[in-house]
C-alpha positions in Angstrom: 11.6 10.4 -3.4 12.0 8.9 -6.8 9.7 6.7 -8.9 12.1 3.3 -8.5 12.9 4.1 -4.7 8.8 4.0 -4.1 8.1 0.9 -6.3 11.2 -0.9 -3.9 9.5 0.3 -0.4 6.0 -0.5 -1.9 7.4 -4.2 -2.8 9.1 -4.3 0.8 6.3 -3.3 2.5 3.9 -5.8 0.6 6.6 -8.5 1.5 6.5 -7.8 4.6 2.8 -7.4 5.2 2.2 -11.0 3.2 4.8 -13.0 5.4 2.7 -11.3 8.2 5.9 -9.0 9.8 4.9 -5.5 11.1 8.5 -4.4 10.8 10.1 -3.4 8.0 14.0 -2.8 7.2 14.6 -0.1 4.1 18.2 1.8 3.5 19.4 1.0 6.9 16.3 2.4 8.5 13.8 0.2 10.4 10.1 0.7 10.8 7.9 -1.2 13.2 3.8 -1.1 12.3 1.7 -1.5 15.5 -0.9 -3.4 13.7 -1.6 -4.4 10.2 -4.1 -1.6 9.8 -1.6 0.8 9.8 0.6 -1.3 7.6 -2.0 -1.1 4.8 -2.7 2.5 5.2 1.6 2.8 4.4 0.6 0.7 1.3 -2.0 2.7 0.4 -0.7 5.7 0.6 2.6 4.9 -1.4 0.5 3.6 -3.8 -1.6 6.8 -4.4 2.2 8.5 -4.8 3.4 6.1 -7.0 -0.1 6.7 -8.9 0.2 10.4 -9.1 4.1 10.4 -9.8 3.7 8.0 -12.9 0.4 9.8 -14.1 -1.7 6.5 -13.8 -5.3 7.3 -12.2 -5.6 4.6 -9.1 -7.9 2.1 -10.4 -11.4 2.2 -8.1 -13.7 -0.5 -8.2 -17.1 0.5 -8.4 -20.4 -2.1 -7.8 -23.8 -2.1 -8.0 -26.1 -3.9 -5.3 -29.7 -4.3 -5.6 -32.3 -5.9 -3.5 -36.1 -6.7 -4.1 -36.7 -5.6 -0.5 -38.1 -8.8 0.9 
């Protein structure tokens, strides 16, 4: 799958996951996510393709939590 042809599914997805649909329509094909868990894992992923295709690391967030143990 091409660089473009991901972007367009990622955006379709997203679309889809923000207007709170679990079903998705994409070059005639039709997809149907049994719960929006699995719809962000589909995001995810074609992100981490998109990511290595275009030879962008994924950003990562990284934090730093400290307590004084009271």
């Amino acid at each position: 799958m091409d660089l473009e042809r991901m972007r367009a599914l990622l955006a379709a997805l997203q679309e889809a996951r923000y207007a709170g649909v679990r079903s998705v329509s994409y070059d005639g094909k039709s997809v149907t996510y049994g719960s929006d868990a699995e719809l962000a894992n589909a995001i995810s992923d074609l992100e981490a393709r998109i990511a290595a295709a275009s030879g962008t690391p994924r950003r990562r967030r990284w934090g730093t939590v400290a307590s004084k143990g009271l």
